[in-house]
DRENDO-1510 file (C-alpha; in Angstrom, 1 decimal, always signed):
<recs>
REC; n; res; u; v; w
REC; 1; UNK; +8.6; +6.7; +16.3 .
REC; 2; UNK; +9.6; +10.5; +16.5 .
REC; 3; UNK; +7.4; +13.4; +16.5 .
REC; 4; UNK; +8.3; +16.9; +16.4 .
REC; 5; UNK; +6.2; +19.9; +17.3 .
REC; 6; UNK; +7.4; +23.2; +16.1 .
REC; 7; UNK; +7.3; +26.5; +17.7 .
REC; 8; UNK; +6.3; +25.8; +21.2 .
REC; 9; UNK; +6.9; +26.8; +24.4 .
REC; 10; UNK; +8.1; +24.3; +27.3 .
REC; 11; UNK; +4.5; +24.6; +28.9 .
REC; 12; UNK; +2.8; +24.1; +25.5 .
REC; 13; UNK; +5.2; +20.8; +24.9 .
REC; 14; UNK; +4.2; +19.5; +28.1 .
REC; 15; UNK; +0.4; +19.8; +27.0 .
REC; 16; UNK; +1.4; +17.7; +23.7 .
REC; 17; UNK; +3.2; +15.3; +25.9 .
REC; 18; UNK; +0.3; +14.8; +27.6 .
REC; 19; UNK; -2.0; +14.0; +24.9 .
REC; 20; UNK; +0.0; +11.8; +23.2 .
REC; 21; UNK; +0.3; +9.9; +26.4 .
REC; 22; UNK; -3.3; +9.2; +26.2 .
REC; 23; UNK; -3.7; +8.1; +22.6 .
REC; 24; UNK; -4.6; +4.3; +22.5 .
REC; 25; UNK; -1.9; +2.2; +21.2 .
REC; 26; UNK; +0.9; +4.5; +22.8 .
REC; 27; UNK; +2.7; +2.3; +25.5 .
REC; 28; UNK; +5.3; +5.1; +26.5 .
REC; 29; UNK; +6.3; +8.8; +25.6 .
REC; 30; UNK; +9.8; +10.3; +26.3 .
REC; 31; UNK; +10.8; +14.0; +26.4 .
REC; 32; UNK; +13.0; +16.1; +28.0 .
REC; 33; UNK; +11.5; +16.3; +31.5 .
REC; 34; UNK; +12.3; +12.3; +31.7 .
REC; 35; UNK; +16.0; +13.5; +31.4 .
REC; 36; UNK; +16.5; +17.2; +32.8 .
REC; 37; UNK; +14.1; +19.1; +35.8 .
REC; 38; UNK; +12.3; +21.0; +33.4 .
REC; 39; UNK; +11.3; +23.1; +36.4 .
REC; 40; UNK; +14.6; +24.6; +37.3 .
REC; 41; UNK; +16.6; +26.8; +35.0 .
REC; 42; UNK; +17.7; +25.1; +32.1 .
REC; 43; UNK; +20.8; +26.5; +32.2 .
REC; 44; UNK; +21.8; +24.6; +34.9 .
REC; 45; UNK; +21.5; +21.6; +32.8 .
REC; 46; UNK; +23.4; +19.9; +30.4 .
REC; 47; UNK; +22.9; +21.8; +26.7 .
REC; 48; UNK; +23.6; +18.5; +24.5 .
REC; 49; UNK; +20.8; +17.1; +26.6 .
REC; 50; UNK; +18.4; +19.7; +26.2 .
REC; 51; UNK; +19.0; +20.3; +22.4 .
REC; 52; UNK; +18.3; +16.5; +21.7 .
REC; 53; UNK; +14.9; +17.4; +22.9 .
REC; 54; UNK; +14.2; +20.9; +22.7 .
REC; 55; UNK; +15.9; +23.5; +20.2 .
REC; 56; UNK; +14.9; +26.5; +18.9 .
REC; 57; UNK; +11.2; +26.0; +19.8 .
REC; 58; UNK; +11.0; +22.7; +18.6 .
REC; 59; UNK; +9.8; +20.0; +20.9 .
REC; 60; UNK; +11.2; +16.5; +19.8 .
REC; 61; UNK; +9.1; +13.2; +21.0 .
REC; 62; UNK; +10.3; +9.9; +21.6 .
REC; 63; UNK; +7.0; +7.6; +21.5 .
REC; 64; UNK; +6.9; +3.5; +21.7 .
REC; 65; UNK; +3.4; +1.9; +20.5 .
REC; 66; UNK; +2.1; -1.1; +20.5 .
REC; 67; UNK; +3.1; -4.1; +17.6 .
REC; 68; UNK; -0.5; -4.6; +16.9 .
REC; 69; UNK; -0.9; -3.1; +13.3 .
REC; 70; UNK; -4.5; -2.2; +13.6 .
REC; 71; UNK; -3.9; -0.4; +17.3 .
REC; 72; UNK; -0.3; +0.9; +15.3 .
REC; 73; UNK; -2.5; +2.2; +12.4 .
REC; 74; UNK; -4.9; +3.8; +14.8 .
REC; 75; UNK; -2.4; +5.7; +16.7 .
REC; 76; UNK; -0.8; +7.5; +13.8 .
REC; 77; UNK; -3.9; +8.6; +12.9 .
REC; 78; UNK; -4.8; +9.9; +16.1 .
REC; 79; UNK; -1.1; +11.3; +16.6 .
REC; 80; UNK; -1.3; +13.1; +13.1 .
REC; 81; UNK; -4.8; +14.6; +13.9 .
REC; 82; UNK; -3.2; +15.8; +17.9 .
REC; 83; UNK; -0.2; +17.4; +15.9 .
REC; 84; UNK; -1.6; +18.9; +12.8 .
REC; 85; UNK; -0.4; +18.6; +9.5 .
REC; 86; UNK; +2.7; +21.3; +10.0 .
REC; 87; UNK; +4.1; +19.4; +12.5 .
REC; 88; UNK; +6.2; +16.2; +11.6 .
REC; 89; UNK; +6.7; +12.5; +12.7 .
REC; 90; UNK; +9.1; +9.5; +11.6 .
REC; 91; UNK; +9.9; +6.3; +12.2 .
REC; 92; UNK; +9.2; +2.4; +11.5 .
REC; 93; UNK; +5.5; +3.1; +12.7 .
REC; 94; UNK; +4.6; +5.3; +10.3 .
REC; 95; UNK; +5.6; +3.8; +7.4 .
REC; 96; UNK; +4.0; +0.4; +8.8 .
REC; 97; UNK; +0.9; +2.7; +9.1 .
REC; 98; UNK; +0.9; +4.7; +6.0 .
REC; 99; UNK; +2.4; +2.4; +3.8 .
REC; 100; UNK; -0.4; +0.8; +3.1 .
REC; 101; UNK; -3.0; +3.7; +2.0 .
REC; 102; UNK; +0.4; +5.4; -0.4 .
REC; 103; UNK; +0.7; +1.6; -2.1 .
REC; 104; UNK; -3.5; +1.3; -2.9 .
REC; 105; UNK; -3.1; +4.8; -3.8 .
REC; 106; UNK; -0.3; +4.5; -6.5 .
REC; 107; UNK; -1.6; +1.2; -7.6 .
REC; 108; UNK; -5.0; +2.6; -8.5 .
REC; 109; UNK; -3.5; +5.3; -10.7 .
REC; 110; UNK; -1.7; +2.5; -12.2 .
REC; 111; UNK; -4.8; +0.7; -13.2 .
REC; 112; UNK; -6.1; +4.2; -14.3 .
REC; 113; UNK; -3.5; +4.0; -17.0 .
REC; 114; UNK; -2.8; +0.2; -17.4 .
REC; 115; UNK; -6.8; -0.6; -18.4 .
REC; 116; UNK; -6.8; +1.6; -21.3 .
REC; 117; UNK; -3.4; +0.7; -22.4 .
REC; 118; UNK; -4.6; -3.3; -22.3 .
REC; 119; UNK; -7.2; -2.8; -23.9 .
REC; 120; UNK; -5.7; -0.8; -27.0 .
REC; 121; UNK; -2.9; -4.1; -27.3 .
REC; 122; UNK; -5.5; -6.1; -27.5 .
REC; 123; UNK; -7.4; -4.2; -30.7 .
REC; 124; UNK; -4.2; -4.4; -32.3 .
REC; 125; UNK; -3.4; -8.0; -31.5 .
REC; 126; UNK; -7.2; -9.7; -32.3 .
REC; 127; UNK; -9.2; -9.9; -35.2 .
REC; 128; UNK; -12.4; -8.5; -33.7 .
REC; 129; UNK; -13.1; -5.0; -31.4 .
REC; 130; UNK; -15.7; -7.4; -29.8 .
REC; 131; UNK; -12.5; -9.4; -28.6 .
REC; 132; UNK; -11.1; -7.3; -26.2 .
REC; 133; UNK; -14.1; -6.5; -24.3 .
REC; 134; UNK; -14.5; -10.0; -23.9 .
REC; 135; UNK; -11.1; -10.6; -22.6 .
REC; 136; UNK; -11.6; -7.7; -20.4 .
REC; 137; UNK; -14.7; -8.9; -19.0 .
REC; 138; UNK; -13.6; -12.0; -18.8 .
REC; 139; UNK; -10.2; -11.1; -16.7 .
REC; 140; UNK; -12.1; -9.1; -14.5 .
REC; 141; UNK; -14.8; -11.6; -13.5 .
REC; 142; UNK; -11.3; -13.4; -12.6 .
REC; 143; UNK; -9.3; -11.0; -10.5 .
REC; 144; UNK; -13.1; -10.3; -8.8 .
REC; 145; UNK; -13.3; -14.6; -8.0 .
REC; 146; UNK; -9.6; -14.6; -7.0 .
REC; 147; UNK; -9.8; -11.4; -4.6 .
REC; 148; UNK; -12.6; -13.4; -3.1 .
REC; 149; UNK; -11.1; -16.6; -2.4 .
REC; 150; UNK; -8.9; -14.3; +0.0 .
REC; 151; UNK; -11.6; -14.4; +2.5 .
REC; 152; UNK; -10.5; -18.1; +3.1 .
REC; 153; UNK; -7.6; -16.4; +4.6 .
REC; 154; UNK; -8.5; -14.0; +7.1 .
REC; 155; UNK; -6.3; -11.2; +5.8 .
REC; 156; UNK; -3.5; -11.3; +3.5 .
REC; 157; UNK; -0.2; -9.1; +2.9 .
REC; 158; UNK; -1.2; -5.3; +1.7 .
REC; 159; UNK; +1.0; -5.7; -0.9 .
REC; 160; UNK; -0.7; -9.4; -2.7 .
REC; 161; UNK; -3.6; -7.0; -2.4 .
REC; 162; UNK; -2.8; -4.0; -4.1 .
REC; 163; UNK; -0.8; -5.6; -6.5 .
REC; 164; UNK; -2.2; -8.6; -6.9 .
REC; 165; UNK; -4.8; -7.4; -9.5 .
REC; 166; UNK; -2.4; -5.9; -11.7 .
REC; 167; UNK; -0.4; -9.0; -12.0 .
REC; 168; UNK; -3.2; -11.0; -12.6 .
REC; 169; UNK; -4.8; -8.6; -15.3 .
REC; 170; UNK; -1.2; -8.9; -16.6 .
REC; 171; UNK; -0.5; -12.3; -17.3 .
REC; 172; UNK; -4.0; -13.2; -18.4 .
REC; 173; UNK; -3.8; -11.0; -21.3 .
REC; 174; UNK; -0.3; -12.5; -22.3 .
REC; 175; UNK; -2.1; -16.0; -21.9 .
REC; 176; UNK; -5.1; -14.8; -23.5 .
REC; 177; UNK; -3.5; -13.4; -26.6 .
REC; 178; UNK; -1.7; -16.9; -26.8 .
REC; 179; UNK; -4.7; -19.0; -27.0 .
REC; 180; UNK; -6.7; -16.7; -29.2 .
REC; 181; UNK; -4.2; -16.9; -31.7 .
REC; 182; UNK; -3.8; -20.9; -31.8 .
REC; 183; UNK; -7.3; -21.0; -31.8 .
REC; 184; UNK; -7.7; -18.7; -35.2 .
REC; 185; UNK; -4.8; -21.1; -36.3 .
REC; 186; UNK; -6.5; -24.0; -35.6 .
REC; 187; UNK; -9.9; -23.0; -37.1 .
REC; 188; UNK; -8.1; -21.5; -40.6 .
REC; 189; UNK; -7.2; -25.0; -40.6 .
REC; 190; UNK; -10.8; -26.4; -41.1 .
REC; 191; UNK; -11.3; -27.5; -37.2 .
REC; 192; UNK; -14.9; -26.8; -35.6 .
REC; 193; UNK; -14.9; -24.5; -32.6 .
REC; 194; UNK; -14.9; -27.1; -29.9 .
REC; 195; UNK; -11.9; -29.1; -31.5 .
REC; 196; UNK; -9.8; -25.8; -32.3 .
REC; 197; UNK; -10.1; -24.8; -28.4 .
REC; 198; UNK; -9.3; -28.2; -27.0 .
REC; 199; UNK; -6.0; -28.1; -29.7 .
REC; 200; UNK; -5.4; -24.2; -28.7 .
REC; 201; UNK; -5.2; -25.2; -25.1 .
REC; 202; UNK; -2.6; -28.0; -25.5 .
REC; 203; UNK; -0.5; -25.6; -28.3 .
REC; 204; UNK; -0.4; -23.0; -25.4 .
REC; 205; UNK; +0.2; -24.9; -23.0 .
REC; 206; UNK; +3.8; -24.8; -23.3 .
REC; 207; UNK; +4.3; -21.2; -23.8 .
REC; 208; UNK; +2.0; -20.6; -21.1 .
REC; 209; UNK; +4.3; -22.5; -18.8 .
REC; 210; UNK; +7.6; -21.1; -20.2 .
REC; 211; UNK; +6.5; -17.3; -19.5 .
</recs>
């Protein structure tokens, strides 16, 4: 990963160096007195050189950390909090780290709006207002037992988890909405309730397994 410090003298870059070399989950920390004596007159050295690393007062860091994603996620915390929000950093490690939190973040807003939009398709597509809030209640007694069984695992990907709900929630309603209606069928038709569900759930069946 990269980090840049802004508006700092060679002395002050040093210091950052420093403290970046002791975050946990840094291995290594390049700058430019790894490539150039720092301590004699810089324009003795090479200019390319010294502008890859230092130009116009801004301190550019080369930093290797460790492939362990908890350590990984730890040390870009830490790194953020050592270089403040005005200064900048880059690189494969920090989207490993902060993907993550911006995915559970964006996918919560989309519940925010999906819930109410669900539950306004399915007033329009049952019979009853009591309906809905049985699907609902139902569907989400279902993405609560499936987030569960996860725990069999260990961990899982961040991405099954934040999205995972949203899928489910999803196709549950399409399915739902398919059986209620067979099952209204089936009971216009003169069936009791427990012979118009077993029918609904073989009439579904295939559409279920088409979608």
């Amino acid at each position: 990963m990269r980090v840049v410090i802004h508006d700092v003298t060679i002395p002050q870059a040093l210091d950052y160096k420093k403290k970046l070399e002791q975050v946990d989950g840094v291995d290594e920390v390049n700058w430019l007195d790894d490539v150039v004596d720092i301590y004699e007159p810089l324009e003795n050295a090479d200019q390319d050189t010294i502008d890859e690393w230092y130009k116009d007062s801004d301190a550019l860091y080369s930093i290797t950390v460790v492939d362990d994603e908890t350590e990984k996620k730890a040390a870009v915390d830490e790194i953020r909090d050592i270089i403040g929000d005005d200064n900048s950093m880059s690189g494969t490690a920090v989207t490993d780290a902060l993907s993550p939190f911006h995915t559970s973040s964006d996918i919560q807003k989309i519940m925010l709006f999906v819930l109410p939009v669900t539950f306004i398709v399915l007033l329009l597509t049952t019979n009853s207002w009591f309906e809905p809030v049985l699907f609902m209640i139902t569907i989400g007694i279902a993405i609560m037992l499936n987030r569960g069984t996860n725990l069999l695992f260990g961990e899982i990907s961040f991405v099954t988890n934040a999205a995972g709900s949203v899928l489910q929630l999803a196709v549950s309603m399409d399915y739902s909405i398919f059986l209620l209606h067979r099952f209204a069928e089936n009971r216009a038709e003169g069936k009791d309730v427990q012979d118009a569900m077993v029918a609904a759930v073989k009439q579904s069946t295939g559409s279920v397994l088409i979608n």
